[in-house]
N, C-alpha and C positions, 0 to 999 in steps of 0.2 A: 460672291460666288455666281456664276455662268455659266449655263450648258450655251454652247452656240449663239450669243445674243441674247440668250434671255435671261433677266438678270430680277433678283426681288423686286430693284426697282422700278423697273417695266411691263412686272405683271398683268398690272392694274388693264393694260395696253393691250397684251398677247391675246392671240385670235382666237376663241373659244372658249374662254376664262369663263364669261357672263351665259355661256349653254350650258357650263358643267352641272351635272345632276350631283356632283359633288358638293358643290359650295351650295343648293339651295336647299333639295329636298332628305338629303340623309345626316346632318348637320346635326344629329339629335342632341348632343350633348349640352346642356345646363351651361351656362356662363356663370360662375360662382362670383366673378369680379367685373364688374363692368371697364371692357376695352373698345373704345373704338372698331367697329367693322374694318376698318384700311389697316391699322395693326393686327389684327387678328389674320384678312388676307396675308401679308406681308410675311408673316410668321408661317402659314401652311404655304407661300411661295417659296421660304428659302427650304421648308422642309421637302416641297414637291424637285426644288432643281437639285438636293441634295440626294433624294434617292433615284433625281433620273440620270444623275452622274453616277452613281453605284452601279447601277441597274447597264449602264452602256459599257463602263470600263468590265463587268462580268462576262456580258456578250461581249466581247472583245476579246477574251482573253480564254474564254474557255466554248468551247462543242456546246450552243446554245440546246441541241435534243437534249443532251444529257442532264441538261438542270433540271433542278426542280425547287420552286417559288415556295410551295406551300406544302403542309402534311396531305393536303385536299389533292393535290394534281390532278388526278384519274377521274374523282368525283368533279371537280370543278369543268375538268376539257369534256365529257361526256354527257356532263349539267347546257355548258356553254353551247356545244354542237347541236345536240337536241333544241334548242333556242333559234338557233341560229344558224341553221345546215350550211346556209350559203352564201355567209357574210364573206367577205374577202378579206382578210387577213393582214393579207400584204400592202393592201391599197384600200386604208380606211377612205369614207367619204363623212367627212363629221355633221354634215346636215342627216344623215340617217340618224344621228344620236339626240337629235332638236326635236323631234315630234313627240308630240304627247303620246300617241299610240307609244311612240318608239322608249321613252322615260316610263309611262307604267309598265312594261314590259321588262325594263332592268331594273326598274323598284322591284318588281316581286323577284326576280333572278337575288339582286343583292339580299335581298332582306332575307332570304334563305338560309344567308349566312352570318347572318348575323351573330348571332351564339358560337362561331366554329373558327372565325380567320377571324383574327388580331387586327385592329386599325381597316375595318372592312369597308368603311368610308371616309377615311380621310382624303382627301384631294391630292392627283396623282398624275403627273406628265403621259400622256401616252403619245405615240408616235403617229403620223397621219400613215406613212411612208415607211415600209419597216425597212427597207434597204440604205436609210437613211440616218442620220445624227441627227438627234433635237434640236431645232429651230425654232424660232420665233414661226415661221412661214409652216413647220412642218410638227406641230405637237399641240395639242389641246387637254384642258384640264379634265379628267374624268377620275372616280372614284378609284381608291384600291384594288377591288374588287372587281370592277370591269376591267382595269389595268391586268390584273391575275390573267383574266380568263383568258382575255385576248393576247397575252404575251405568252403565257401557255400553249396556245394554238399556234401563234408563231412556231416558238421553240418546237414542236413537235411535227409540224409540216412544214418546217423547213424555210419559213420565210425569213428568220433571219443568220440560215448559214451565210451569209456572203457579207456578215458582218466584219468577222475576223478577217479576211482581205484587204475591206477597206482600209482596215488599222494599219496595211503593211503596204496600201499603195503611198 
């Protein structure tokens, strides 16, 4: 399985992997069997390219305003914007998401929800580029949860209407 190049087995490789607040600090769950860390990555990589294939053929296919991710929407984009008035949307810069200020600041954001959205940290393709398909060059690993908020915020200002076009150029 591939979104655009990036495939389980190249994970290890993809740009952003090793900044995710996904794979280190919200990981809470118990290992009941001991696996290998490369299999365990390996495993949340085909799960990450398998919902960023979902997640791109939906924006594709359907009015991205009109969706909606979670029961949270209203609560999560309203949580999110208050956070983050002035983050851009369209045109992530993924070193904003590598500073410590910037990771305790979406620890307490995530951990909010902890009790409320399903898989609130599992590890999660997000888009640098929202006018873009998943790439290797253009997608970094980050939590469910921030995936939510920020895809949310797309959908709702509109940054990724011009996705359905490309599907038809």
């Amino acid at each position: 399985m591939s979104v655009a190049g990036i495939t389980a087995e190249n994970a290890d490789n993809h740009p952003g992997q090793h900044h995710s607040q996904g794979f280190s600090y919200c990981n809470s769950q118990p290992l009941t069997d001991p696996v290998p860390s490369t299999d365990i990555e390996k495993q949340w990589a085909v799960k990450a390219l398998h919902h960023a294939e979902t997640y791109w053929k939906l924006i594709s296919a359907f009015d991205p305003r009109k969706l909606r991710l979670t029961k949270l929407d209203d609560e999560l984009y309203d949580d999110f914007r208050a956070n983050w008035p002035d983050m851009n949307v369209a045109e992530l810069d993924e070193n904003e998401f590598k500073t410590e200020s910037s990771k305790a600041k979406w620890r307490d954001f995530i951990m909010k929800y902890e009790k409320k959205v399903q898989d609130y940290n599992f590890g999660t393709l997000l888009r640098l580029h929202a006018a873009h398909d998943y790439a290797e060059d253009n997608a970094f690993f980050v939590t469910r949860l921030q995936f939510y908020a920020i895809e949310i915020a797309r959908n709702r200002e509109g940054a990724n209407d011009g996705i359905r076009n490309l599907q038809d150029a």
